[in-house]
C-alpha positions as CSV (number, residue, x, y, z in Angstrom):
1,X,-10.8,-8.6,24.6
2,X,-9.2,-6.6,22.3
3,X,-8.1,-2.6,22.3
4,X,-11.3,-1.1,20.6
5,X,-9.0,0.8,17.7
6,X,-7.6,-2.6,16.5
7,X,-11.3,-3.6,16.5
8,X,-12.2,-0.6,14.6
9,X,-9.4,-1.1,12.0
10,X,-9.8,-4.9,11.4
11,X,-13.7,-3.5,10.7
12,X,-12.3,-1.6,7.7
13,X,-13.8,1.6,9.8
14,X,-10.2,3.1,8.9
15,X,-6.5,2.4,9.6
16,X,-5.5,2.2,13.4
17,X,-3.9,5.1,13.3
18,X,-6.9,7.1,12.0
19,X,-9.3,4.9,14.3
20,X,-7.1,6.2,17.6
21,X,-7.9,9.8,15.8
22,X,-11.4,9.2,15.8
23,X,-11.6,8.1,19.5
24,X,-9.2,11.0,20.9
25,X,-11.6,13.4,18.8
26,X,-14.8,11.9,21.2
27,X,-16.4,10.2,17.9
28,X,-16.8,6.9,19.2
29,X,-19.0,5.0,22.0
30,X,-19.2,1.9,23.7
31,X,-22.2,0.7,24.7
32,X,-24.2,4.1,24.2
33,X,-21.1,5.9,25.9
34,X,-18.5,8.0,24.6
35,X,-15.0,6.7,24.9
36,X,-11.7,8.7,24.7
37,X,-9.2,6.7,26.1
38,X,-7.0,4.8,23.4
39,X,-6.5,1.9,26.0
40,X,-10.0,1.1,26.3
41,X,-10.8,-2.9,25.9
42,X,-13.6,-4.4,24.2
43,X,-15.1,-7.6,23.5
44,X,-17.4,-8.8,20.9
45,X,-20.3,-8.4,22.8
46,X,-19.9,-4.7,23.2
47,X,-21.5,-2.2,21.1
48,X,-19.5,0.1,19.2
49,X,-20.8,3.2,17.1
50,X,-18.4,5.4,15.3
51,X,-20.0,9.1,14.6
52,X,-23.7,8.0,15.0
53,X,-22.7,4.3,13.2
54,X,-23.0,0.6,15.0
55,X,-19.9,-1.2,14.3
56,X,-20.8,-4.3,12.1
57,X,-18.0,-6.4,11.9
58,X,-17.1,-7.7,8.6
59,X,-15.3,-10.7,7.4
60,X,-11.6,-9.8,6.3
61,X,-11.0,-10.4,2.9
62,X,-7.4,-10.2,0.9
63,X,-7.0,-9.3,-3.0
64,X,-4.1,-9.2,-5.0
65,X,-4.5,-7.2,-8.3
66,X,-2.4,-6.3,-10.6
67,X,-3.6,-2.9,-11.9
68,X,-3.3,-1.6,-14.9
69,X,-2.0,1.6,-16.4
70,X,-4.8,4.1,-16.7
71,X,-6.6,3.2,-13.3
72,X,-6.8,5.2,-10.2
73,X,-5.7,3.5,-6.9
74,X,-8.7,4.8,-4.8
75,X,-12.4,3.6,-4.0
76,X,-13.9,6.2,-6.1
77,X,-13.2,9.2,-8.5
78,X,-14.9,12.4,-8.5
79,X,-14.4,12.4,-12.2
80,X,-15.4,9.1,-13.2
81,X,-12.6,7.4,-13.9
82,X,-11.6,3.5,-13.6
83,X,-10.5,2.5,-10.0
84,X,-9.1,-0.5,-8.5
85,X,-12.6,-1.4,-6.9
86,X,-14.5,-1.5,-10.2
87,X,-12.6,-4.6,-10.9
88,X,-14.3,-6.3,-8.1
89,X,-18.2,-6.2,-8.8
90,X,-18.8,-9.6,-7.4
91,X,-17.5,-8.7,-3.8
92,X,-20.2,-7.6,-1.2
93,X,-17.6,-6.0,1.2
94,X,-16.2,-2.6,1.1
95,X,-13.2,-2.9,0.1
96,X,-10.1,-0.5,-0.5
97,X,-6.4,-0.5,-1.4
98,X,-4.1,-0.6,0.5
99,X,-1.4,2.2,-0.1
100,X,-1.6,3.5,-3.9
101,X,-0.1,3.2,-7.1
102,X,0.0,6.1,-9.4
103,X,-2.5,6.2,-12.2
104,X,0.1,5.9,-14.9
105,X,1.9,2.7,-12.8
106,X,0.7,-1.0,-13.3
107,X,1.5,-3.7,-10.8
108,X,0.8,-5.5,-7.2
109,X,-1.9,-3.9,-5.4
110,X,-3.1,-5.4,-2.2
111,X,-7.7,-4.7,-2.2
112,X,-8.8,-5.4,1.8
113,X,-11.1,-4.7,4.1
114,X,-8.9,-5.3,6.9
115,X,-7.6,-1.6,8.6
116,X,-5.2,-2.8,11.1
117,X,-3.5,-5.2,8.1
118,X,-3.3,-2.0,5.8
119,X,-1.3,0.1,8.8
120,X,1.2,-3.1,9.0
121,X,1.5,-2.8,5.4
122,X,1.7,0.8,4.8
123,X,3.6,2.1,7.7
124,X,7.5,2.9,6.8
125,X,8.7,1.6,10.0
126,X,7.9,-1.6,9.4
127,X,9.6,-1.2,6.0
128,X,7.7,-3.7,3.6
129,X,9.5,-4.1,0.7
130,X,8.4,-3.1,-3.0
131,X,10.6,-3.7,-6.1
132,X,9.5,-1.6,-9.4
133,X,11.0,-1.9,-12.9
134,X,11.3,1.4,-14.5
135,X,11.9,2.0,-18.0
136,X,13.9,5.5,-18.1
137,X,14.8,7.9,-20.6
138,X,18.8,8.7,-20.6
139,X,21.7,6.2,-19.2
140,X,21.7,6.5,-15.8
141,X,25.5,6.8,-14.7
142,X,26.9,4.6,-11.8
143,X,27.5,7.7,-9.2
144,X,23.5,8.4,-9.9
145,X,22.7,4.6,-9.1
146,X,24.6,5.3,-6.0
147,X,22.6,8.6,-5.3
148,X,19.3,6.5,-5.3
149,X,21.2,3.7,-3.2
150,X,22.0,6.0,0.0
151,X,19.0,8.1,-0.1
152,X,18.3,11.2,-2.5
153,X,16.4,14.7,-1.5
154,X,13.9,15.2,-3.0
155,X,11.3,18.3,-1.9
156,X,9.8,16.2,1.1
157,X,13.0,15.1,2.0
158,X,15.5,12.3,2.1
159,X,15.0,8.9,1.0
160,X,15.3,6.2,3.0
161,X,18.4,3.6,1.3
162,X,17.2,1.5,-2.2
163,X,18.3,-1.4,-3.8
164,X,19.1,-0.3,-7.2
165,X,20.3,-2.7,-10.2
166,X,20.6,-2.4,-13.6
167,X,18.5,-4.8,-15.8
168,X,19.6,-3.5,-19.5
169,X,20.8,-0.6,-21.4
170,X,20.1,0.4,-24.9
171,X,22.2,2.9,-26.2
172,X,20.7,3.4,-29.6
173,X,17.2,4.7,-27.9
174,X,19.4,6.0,-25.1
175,X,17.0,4.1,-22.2
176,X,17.4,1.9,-19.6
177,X,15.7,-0.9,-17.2
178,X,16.5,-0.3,-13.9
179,X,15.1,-2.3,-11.1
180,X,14.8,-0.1,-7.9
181,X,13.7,-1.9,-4.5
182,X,12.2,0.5,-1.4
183,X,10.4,0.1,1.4
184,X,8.6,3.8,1.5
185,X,5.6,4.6,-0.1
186,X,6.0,8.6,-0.6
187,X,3.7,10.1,-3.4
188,X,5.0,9.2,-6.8
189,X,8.0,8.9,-5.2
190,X,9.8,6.1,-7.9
191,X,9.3,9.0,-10.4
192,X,10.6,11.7,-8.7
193,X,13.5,9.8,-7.7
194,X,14.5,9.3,-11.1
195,X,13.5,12.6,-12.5
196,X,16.4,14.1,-9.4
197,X,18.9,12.5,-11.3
198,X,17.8,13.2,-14.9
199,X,16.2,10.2,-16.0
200,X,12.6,10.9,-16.1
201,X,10.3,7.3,-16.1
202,X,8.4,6.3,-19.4
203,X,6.5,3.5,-18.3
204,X,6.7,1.7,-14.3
205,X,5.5,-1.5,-12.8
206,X,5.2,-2.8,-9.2
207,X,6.7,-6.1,-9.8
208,X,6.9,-7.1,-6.2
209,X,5.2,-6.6,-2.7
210,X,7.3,-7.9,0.3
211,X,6.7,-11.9,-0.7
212,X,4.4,-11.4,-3.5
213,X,4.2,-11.2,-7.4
214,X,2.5,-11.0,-10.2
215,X,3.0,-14.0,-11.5
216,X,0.5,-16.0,-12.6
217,X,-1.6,-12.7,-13.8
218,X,-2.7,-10.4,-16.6
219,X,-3.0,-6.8,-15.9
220,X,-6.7,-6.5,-14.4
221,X,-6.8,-9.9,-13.2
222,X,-7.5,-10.8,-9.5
223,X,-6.8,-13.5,-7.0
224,X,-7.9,-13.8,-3.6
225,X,-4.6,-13.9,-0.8
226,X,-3.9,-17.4,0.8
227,X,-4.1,-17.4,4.5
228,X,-0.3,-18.3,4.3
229,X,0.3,-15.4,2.4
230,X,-1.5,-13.0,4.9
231,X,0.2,-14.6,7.6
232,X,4.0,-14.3,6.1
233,X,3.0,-11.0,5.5
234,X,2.0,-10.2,8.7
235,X,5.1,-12.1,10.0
236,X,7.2,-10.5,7.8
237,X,5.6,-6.6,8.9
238,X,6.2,-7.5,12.6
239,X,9.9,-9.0,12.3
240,X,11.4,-8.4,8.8
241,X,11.1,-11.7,7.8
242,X,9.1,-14.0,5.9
243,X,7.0,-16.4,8.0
């Protein structure tokens, strides 16, 4: 038996927390009845619809992409642009990212099916760890690294602490390389961290994702998640260290 929003997000029906939304809002029966109550049980035997929709259960599936500049981090566009799902015409299930990366940022992004994985992933309290490399415009002085380090305001707020190091300098072009490590996942936030101490980003990449890389890939190429991988992530979500 399992608690039926962890059933609904491991069903890719939507993340757990959305799922417990769902069920509050009187959207979802078991076995032909309406269910409110977020402690309710199920098993696979029960019959679960969600707004008018039987529950079929998929098989969880794990991609690691690394995404190009230029393509949109969602399952669709409105205005036809490229998204990280059109680099997957050969898989049956539907399939989203998990978190985002902003159109004009390449990198590690994690394609699933799996809700209740995405939440682990996604959720700032459980603090997953992304580094980024950001090429900046201007030389960004050591009181600014230290601004970034403790946590900067920007209009939504404070940032949590970052690991911030300096990768090169060139003086001539007047850029830099800095390698920033966080574990939020605000809006663009990289960026706008920079751009609060006058070093707006020219070009950004997701190098890392708590234990994973790029390595190994071009930008727009794919690989499937090894159950090991899944599971130190997991591990790594639920304690804050790698499996």
């Amino acid at each position: 038996m399992e608690r039926l929003q962890k059933v609904m997000a491991q069903a890719g029906v939507a993340s757990r927390r959305k799922s417990e939304e769902l069920i509050l809002a009187g959207k979802v029966k078991v076995n032909g009845v309406t269910v409110t109550e977020l402690g309710t049980k199920v098993s696979s035997k029960d019959q679960v619809e969600v707004e008018g929709v039987q529950l079929a259960k998929e098989q969880s599936i794990y991609y690691l992409l690394y995404k190009p500049r230029g393509v949109i981090s969602t399952a669709n566009d409105e205005k036809g642009r490229k998204t990280v799902v059109d680099f997957f015409p050969e898989v049956e299930e539907r399939i989203y990212p998990v978190g985002r990366l902003d159109y004009d940022t390449s990198g590690i992004i994690i394609m699933t099916n799996d809700g209740e994985f995405s939440y682990l992933m996604t959720h700032p309290k459980f603090e997953i760890k992304k580094t980024y490399v950001a090429k900046v415009k201007g030389i960004p002085r050591r009181e600014d690294l230290k601004k970034l380090e403790k946590g900067i305001e920007l209009e939504d707020g404070l940032t949590a602490p970052a690991r911030v190091k300096t990768v090169s300098v060139d003086k001539k072009s007047k850029m830099a390389i800095i390698e920033i490590t966080i574990h939020e996942g605000r809006n663009r936030q990289v960026r706008r961290m920079f751009d609060a101490i006058g070093c707006p980003v020219d070009s950004l990449k997701r190098e890392t994702f708590g234990n994973l890389t790029t390595r190994g890939l071009n930008a727009g190429e794919a690989r499937p998640l090894t159950i090991h991988e899944i599971k130190q992530l997991r591990v790594l979500a639920e304690t804050g260290k790698i499996g």
